[in-house]
C-alpha positions in Angstrom: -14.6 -26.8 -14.5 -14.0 -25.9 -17.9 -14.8 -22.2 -17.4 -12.9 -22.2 -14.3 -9.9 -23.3 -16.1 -9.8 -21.0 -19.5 -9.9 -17.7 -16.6 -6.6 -19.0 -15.1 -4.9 -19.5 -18.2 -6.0 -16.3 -19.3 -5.2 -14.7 -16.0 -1.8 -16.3 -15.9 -1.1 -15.2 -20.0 -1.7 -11.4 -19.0 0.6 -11.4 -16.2 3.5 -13.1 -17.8 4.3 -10.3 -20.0 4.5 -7.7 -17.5 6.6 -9.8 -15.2 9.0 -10.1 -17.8 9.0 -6.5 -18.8 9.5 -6.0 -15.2 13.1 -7.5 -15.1 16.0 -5.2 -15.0 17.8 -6.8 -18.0 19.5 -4.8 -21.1 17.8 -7.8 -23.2 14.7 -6.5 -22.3 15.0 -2.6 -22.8 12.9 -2.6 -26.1 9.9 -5.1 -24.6 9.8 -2.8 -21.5 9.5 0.3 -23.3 6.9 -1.9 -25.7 4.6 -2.5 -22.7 4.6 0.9 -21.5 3.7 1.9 -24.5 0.4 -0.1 -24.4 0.1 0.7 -20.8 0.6 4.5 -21.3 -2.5 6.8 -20.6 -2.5 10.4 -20.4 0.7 11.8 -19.1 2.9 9.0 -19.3 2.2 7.8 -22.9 4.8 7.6 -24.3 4.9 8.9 -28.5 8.4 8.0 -29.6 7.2 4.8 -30.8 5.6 3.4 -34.2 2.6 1.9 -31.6 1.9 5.2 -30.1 -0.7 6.9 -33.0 -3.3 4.0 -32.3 -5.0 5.6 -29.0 -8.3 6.8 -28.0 -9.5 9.7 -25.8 -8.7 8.9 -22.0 -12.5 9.8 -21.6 -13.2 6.2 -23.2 -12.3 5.0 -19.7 -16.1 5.3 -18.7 -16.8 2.8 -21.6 -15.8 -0.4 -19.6 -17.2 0.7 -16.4 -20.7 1.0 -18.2 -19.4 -2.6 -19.6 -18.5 -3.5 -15.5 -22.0 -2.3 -14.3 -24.1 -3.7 -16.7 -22.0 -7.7 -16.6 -21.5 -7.7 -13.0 -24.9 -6.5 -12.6 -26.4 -9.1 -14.6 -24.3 -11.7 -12.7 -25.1 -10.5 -9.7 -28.4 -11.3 -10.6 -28.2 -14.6 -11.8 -26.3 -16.0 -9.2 -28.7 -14.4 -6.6 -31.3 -15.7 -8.2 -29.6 -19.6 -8.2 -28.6 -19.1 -4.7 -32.3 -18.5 -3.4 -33.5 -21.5 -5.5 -30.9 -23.9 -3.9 -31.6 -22.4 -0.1 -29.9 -22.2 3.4 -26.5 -22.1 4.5 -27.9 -23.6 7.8 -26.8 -27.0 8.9 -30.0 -29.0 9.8 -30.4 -32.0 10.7 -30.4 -35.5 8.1 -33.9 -34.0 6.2 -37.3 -36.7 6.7 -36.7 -38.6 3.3 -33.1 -39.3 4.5 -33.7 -40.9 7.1 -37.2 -42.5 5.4 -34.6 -44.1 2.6 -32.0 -45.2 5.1 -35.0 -46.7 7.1 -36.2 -48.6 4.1 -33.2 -49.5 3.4 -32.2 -47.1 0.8 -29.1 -45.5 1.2 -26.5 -45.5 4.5 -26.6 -42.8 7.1 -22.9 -42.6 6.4 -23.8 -41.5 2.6 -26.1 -39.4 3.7 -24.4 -37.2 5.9 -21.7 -37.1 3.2 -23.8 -35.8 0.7 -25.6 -33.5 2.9 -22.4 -32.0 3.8 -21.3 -31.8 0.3 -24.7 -29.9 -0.6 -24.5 -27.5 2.5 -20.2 -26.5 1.2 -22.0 -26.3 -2.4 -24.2 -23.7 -1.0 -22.2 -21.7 0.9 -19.7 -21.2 -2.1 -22.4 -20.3 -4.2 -23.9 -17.4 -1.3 -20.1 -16.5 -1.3 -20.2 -15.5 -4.8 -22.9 -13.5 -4.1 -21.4 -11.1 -1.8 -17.9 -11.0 -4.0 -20.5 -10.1 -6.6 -21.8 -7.6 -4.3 -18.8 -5.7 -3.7 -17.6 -6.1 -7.1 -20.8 -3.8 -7.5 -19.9 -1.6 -5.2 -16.6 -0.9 -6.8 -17.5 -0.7 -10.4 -20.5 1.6 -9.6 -18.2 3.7 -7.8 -15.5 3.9 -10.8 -18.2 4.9 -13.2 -19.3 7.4 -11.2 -15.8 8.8 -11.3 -15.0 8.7 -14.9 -18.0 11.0 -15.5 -18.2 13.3 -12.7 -14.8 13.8 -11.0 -12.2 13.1 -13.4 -11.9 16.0 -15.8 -10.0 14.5 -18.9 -8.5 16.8 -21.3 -9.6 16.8 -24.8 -6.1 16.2 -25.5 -5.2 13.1 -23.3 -5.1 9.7 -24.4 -4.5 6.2 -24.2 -3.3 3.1 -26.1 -6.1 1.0 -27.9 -4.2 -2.3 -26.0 -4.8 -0.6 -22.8 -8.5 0.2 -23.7 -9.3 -3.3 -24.8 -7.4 -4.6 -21.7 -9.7 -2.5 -19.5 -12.7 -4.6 -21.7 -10.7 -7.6 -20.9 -10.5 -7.3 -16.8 -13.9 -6.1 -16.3 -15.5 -8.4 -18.1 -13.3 -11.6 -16.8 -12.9 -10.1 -13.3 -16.6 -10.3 -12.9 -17.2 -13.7 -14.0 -14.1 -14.7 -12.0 -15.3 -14.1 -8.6 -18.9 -16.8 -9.5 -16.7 -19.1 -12.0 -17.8 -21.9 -9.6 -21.6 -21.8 -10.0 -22.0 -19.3 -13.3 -23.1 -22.4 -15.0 -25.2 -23.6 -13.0 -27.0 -20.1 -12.3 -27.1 -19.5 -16.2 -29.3 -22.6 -16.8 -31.1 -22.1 -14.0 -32.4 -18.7 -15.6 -32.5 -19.3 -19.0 -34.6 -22.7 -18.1 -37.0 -19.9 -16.2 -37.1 -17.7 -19.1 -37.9 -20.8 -21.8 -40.4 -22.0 -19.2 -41.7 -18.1 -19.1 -41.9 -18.4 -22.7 -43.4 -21.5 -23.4 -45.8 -21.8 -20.9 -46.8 -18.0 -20.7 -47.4 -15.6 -17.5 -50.6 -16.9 -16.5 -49.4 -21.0 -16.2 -45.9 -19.7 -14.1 -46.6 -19.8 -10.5 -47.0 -16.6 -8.4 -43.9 -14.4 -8.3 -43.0 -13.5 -4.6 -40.2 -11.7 -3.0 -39.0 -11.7 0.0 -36.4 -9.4 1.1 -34.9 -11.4 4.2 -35.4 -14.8 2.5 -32.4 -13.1 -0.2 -30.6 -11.2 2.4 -30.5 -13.3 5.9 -28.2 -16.4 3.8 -25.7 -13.3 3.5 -25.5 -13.1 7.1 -24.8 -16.2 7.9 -21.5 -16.3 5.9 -18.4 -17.0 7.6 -15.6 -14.4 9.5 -13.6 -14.3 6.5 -16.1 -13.0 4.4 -16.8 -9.7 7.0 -13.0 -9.5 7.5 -12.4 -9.1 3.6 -15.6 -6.6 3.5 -13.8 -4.5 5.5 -10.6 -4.3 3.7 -11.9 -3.8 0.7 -14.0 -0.4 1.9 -11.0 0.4 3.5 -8.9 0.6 0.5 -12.8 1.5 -1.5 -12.8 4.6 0.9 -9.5 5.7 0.0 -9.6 5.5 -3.4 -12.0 7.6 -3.3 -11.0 10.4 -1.6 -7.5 10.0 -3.6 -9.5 9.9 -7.0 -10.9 13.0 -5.8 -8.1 15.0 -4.8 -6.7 13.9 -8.5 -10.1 15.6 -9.8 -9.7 18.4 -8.1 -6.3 19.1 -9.4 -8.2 20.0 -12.7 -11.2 21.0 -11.6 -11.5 23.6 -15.2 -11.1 20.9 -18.1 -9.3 24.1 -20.1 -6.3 23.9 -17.5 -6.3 19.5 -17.8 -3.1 19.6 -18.7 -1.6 22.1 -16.1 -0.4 19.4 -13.5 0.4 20.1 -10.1 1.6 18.0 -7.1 -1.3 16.3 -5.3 -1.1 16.0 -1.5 -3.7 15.0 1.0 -4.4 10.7 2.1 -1.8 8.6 1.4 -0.5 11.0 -1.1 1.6 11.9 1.7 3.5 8.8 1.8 3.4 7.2 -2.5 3.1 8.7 -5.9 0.0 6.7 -6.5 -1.9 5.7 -3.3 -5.3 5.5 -6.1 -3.1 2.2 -7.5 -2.1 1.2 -3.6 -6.1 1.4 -2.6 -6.8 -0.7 -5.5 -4.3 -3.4 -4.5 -5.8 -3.1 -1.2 -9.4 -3.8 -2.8 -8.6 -6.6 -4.4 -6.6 -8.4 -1.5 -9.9 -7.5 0.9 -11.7 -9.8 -1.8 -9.0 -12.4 -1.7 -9.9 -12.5 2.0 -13.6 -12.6 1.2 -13.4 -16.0 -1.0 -11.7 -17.4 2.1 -8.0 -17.4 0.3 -8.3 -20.7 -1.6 -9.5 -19.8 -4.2 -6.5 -19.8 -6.7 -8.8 -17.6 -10.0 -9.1 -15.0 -7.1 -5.2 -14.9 -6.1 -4.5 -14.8 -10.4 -6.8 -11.7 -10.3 -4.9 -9.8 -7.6 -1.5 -10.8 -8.6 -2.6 -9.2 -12.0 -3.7 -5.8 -9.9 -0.6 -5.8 -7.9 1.9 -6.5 -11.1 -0.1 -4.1 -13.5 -0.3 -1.4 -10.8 2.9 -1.8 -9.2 4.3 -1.5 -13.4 2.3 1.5 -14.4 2.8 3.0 -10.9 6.6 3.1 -11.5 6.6 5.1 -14.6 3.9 7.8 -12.7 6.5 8.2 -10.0 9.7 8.8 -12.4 7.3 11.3 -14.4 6.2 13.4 -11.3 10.0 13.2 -10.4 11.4 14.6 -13.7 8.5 17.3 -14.1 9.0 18.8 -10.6 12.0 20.0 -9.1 10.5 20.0 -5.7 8.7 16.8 -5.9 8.6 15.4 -1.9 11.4 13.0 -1.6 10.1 10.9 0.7 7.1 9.5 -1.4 7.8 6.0 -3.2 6.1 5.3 -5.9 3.6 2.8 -4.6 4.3 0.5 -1.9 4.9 2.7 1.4 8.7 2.3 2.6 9.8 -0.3 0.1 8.8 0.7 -3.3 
């Protein structure tokens, strides 16, 4: 699929650069400290550089999580919507006009298990999207929640305008990422309902019903995987939020923002910036939830990982050179090896 294909090489173009900025290498000094200074955000922007006066207020983070809810929400929607109209994930028996055509003569029962198989995996991947879409909710809801009632941005802290529009960038491709397979499909599906809305009016569409366990029980019926995945990803969900709120309550009076202190508490404990490691952990849970073949969803997280892992190096060497008595034991993202 076209679509399918322009999200990995767009996934694979924004890691590239940070991998290379990543290598130890003299040659690369000035590109490293080029990235971070896109990357950089409140305390670790960086201002010796002729890149650094084009920022915004770090507050402007809520902007792309209203962006996230509002996109995911709407493909949440959609796909929901496509996935009712195309039915069960229950494998019945060859349907009566099967076996009426192969008894007429009409098709072979060979094809017909063959396509009825096809139609069932179609199906499934399509209820799959769903519920990636679903906790995709979850977490965006979640972030934008945060950036207006537990983070406490200073009027003075900013970021770089790259690293705004990058947050633009992954929330609105992140999304569409995780239903890539069926988006087009679920898009004409609902615009052909709303020309047929139009055209033919409200009183010529047939009666509107809704049925809670006719959307929900397909859900249910989804594989291991899927659960096993649900559960790592409110695992890591869980702890990025209590860690986002021990952060908040650092600076709980927006006039003291800029008076950092050492957090501690969760996996504080053990890395510099367990709110980065929960997010890795998020991401792989949905990994697990597309079943782990799905090579979009693996470019998404080894985005996360190399982003996080990048910016998560430069937090640690700050909290290091700004406190004398900074635990030594705490890496900077990765427990016991980075």
């Amino acid at each position: 699929m076209e679509i399918e294909r322009l999200l990995r090489v767009t996934w694979v173009a924004a890691i590239l650069p940070i991998l290379i900025a990543s290598f130890p290498s003299s040659y690369l000094n000035s590109f490293h400290h080029t990235l971070l200074v896109f990357a950089g955000r409140g305390k670790i922007l960086q201002s010796s550089s002729r890149f650094s006066k084009l920022t915004v207020p770090q507050r402007f983070f809520s902007h792309f999580y209203v962006l996230a809810v509002v996109w995911t929400s709407l493909l949440l929607l959609t796909t929901w919507a496509y996935a009712h109209k195309i039915g069960t994930l229950v494998s019945e028996s060859t349907s009566h006009s099967s076996v009426a055509s192969y008894l007429t003569g009409g098709s072979h029962i060979l094809s017909i298990h063959k396509a009825h198989s096809t139609a069932l995996e179609h199906n499934f991947s399509v209820w799959r999207s769903v519920f990636l879409l679903l906790l995709m909710e979850a977490q965006v809801f979640l972030r934008l929640y945060e950036s207006l009632r537990v983070f406490n941005y200073s009027g003075t802290a900013r970021m770089h305008i790259l690293g705004y529009l990058t947050g633009f960038f992954f929330y609105t491709a992140a999304p569409l990422s995780l239903s890539c397979n069926c988006a087009p499909e679920a898009y004409s599906f609902v615009a052909n309902r709303v020309s047929e809305f139009i055209v033919n009016g409200k009183n010529h569409m047939p009666p509107l019903e809704f049925h809670w366990l006719e959307y929900l029980s397909p859900l249910l019926k989804l594989g291991w995987l899927q659960w096993i995945g649900a559960v790592i990803f409110f695992f890591g969900w869980l702890h990025q939020r209590r860690c986002h709120a021990i952060l908040g309550n650092l600076r709980e009076v927006k006039e003291q923002a800029n008076d950092y202190r050492i957090p501690h508490g969760d996996w504080f404990e053990i890395v510099s910036c367990p709110h980065y490691l929960a997010e890795i952990v998020i991401y792989a849970g949905l990994v697990v939830a597309s079943g782990g073949l799905d090579l979009t969803l693996w470019l998404i997280f080894a985005f996360v990982v190399v982003n996080l892992v990048f910016a998560a190096a430069e937090t640690h060497r700050w909290y290091r050179q700004k406190f004398d008595n900074y635990p030594n034991n705490r890496y900077a993202i990765i427990p016991f090896v980075y």
